[in-house]
C-alpha positions as CSV (number, residue, x, y, z in Angstrom):
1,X,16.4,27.1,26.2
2,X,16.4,25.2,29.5
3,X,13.4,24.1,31.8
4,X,13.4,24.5,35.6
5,X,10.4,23.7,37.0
6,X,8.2,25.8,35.6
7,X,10.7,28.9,34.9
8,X,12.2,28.9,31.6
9,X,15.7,30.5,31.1
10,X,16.8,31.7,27.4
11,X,20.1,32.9,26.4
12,X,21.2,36.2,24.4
13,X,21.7,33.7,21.3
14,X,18.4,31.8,21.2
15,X,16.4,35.2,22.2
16,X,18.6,38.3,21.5
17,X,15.7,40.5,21.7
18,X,15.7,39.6,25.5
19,X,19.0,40.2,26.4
20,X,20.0,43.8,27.2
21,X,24.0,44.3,27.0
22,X,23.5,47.9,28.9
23,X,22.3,46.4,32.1
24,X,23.9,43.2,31.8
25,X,20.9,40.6,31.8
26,X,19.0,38.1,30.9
27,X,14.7,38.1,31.1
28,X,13.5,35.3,32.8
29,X,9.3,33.9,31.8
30,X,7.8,33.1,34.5
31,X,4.7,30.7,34.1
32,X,1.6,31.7,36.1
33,X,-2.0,30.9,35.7
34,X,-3.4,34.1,33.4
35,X,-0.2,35.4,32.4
36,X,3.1,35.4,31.3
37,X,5.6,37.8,33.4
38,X,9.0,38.8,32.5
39,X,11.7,39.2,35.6
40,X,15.1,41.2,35.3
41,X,18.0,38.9,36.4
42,X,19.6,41.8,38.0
43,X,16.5,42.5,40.5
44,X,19.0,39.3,42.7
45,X,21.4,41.1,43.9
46,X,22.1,38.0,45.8
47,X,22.6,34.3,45.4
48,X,19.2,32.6,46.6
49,X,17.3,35.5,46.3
50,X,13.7,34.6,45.2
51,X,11.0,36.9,43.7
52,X,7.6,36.1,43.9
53,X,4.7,36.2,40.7
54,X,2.2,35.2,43.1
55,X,1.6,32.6,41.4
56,X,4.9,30.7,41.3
57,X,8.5,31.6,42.7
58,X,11.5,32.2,41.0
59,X,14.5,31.8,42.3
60,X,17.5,33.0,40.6
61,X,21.1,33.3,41.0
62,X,24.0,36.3,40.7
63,X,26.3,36.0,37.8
64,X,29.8,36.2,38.2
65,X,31.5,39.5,38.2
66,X,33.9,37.9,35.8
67,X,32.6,35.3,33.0
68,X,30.4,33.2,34.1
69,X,27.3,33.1,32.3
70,X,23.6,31.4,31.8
71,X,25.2,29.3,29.0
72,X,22.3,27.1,27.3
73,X,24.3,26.4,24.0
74,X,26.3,23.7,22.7
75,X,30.5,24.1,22.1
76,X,29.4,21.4,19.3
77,X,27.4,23.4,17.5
78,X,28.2,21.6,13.9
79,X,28.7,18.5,12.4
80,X,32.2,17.5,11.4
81,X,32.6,15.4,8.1
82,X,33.3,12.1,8.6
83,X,36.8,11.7,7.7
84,X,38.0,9.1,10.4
85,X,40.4,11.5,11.2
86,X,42.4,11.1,15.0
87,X,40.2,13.0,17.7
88,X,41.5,15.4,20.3
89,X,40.4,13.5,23.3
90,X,41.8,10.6,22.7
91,X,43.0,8.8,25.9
92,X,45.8,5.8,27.1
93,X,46.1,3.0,25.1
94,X,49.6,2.5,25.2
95,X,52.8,3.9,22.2
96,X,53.8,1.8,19.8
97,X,57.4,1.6,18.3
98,X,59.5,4.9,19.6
99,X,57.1,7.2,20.8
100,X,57.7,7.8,25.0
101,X,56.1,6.3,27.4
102,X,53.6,8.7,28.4
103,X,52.7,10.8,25.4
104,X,49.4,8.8,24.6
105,X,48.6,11.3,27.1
106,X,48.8,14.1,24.9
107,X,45.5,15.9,24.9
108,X,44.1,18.7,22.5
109,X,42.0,21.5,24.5
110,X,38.8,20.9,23.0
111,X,35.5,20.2,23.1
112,X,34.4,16.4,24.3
113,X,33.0,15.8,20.4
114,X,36.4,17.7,19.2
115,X,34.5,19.9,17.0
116,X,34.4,23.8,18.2
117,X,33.5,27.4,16.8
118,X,35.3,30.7,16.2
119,X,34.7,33.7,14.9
120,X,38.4,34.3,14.0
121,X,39.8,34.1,11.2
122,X,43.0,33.3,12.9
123,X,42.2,31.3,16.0
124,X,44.6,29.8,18.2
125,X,44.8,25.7,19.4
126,X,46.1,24.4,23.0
127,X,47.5,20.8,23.7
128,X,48.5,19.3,26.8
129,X,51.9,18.0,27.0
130,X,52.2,15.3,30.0
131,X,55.6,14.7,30.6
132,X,58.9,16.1,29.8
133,X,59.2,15.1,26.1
134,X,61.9,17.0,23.5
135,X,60.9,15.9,20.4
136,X,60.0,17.5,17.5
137,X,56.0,18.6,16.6
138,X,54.3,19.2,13.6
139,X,50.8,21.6,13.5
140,X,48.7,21.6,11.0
141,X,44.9,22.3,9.8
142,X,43.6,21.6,6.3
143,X,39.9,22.7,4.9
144,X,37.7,19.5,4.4
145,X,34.8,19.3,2.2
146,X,31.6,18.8,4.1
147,X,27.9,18.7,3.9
148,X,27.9,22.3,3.7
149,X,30.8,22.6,1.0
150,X,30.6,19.3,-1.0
151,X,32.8,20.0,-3.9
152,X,35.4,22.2,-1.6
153,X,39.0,20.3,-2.2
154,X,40.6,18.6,0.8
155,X,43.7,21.3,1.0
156,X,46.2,22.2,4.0
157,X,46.0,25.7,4.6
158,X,49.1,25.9,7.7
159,X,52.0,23.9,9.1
160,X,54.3,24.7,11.2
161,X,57.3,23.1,13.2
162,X,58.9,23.5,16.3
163,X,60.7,21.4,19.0
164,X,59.3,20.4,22.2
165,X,61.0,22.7,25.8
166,X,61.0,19.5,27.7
167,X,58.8,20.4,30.1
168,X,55.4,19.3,30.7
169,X,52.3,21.6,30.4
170,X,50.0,23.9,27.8
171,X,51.6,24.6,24.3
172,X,50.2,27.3,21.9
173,X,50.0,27.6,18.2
174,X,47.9,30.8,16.8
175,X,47.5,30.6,13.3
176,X,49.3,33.8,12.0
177,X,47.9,37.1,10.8
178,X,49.8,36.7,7.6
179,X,47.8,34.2,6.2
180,X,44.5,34.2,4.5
181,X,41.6,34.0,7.0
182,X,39.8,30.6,7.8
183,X,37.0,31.1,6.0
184,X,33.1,31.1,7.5
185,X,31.2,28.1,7.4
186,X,34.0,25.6,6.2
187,X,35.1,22.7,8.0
188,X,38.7,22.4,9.0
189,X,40.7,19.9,11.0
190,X,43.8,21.1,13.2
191,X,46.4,18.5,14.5
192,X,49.7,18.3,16.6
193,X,51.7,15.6,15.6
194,X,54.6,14.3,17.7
195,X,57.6,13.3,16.0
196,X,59.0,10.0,17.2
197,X,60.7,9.0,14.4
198,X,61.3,11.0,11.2
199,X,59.5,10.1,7.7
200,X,57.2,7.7,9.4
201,X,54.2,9.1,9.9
202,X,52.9,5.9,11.6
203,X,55.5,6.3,14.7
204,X,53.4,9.8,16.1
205,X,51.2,11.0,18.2
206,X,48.0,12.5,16.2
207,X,45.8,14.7,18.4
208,X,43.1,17.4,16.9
209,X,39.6,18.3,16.5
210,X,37.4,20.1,13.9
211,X,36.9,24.1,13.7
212,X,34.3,25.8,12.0
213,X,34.1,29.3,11.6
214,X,31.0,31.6,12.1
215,X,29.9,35.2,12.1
216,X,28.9,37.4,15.1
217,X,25.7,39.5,15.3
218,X,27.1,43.0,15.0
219,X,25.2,43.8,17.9
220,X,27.7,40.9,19.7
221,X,30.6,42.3,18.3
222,X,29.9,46.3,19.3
223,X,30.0,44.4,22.6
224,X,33.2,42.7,22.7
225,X,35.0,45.6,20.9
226,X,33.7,47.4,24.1
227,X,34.6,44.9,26.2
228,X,38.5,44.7,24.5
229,X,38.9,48.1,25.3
230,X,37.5,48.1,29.1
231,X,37.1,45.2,30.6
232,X,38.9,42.4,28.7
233,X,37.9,40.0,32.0
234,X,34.3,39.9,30.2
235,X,35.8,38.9,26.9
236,X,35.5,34.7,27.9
237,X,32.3,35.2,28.9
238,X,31.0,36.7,26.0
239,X,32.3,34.3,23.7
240,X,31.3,31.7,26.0
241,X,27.8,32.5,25.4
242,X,27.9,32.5,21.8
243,X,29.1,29.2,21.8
244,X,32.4,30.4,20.4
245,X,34.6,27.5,22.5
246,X,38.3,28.3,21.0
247,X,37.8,32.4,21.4
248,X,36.6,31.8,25.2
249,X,39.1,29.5,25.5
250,X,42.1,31.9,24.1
251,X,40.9,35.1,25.6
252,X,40.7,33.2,29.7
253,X,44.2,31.7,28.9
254,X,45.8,34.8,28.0
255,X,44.4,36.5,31.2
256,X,45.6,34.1,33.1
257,X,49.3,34.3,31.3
258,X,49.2,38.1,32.1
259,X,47.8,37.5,35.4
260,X,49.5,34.6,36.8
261,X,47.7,33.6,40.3
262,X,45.2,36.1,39.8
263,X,42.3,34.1,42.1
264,X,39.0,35.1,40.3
265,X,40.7,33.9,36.6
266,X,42.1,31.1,37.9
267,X,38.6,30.2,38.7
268,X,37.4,31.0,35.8
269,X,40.1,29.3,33.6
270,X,38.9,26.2,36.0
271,X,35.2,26.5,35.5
272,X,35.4,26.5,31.8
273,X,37.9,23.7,31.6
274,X,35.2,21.4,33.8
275,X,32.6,22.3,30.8
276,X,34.3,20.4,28.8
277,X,36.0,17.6,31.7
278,X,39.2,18.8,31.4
279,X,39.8,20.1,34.6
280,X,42.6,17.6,35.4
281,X,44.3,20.5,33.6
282,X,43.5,23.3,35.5
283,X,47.1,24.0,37.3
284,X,49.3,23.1,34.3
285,X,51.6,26.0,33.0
286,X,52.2,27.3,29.6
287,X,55.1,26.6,27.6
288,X,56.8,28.4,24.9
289,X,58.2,27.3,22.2
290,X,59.9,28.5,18.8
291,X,58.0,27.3,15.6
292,X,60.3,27.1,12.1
293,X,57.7,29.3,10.3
């Protein structure tokens, strides 16, 4: 819930019982001197529009016809264990021993606190590759006891390896459908680890984050199921506003993959990137690569 002035603005997942998904929008309360008056977000039909109460005026603007949304939540919306494990956003500070020159640059796609939702049991994780590097990389992510799960064992649950294209930009790993599920409300930490010089461990490149998996209302997911099957452009924007950072994240970047230069998700893919200050990364490519399992 967010203050402006004296107009308060909710979203579908603090108040879902003011959201309606037919028509699209959000209620906004409007503060006067005898009552309380709910406004329909889609009454604007244009940016600045303002409706008067009377009392007090509102002004409100139009959403995006692709994503954007009132988004009031946190992408941090859990606690990580403490397990002074390498973060994701990480920054300079120089290689050590054999690693390149520039791949303390490496940077995970996640949020500032490296610690994100999904409601996937198989979610995918993005990293930044600065330069042209060919080296090998290892992924992996590994269930973590937490406050939640305190006698859950410490257990790796993927890996994977592949060898870096040599050429800068976005690499992908989705954890396959294969294996079992991550499971909902455990802690796990993901991590791609540059090879710079094999069986030492201390001559890499560590960068991750925590995921934690949650449920969706089933009133969300009737939503996105609709969405899937007719207009897949809505998908980030849905997860977006439940908070759910790596599905918003996945769904804009495989529109933009299928839709390379499209302007209005290229916009998108931009705007979401700056809610986390990582839009530095905005016109870097994707790169494929081959992974050994």
């Amino acid at each position: 819930m967010q203050w402006f002035g004296k107009i308060i603005f909710w979203n579908a997942a603090t108040f879902p019982n003011y959201y309606d998904s037919a028509k699209g929008w959000y209620l906004i309360m409007a503060r006067t001197k005898s009552l309380l008056q709910f406004i329909p977000v889609s009454l604007a039909v244009c940016v600045g529009v303002s409706v008067s109460t009377g009392f007090s005026t509102v002004v409100v603007a139009q959403q995006s016809s692709l994503i954007s949304q009132q988004f009031g939540g946190s992408w941090s919306a859990f606690n990580p264990p403490n397990r002074g494990l390498p973060g994701g956003r990480q920054e300079g500070g120089g290689v050590r021993g054999p690693c390149p020159n520039g791949s303390e640059d490496m940077t995970a796609l996640s949020p500032q606190s490296d610690a994100g939702l999904t409601s996937s049991g198989q979610p995918s994780f993005y990293l930044y590759v600065p330069k042209e590097i060919s080296l090998p990389m290892e992924f992996s992510i590994s269930e973590y006891p937490d406050e939640n799960n305190p006698k859950a064992e410490e257990k790796e649950v993927y890996k994977t390896n592949f060898n870096l294209t040599g050429k800068a930009g976005i690499i992908k790993v989705s954890l396959p459908e294969k294996m079992a599920g991550l499971e909902v409300g455990k802690s796990y930490y993901w991590s791609f680890s540059l090879v710079c010089k094999p069986n030492a461990k201390e001559a890499s490149v560590i960068r991750g984050g925590w995921v934690q998996r949650q449920n969706l209302r089933s009133s969300v997911l009737q939503e996105i199921q609709a969405a899937a099957k007719n207009s897949p452009e809505k998908l980030p924007g849905l997860f977006e506003r439940e908070g759910m950072w790596y599905d918003a994240l996945a769904t804009i970047a495989e529109l933009r993959s299928k839709n390379p230069g499209k302007t209005d998700i290229e916009k998108e893919w931009e705007r979401l990137l700056n809610t986390v200050e990582l839009g530095n990364l905005v016109n870097e490519e994707f790169i494929n690569y081959t992974a050994s399992n």
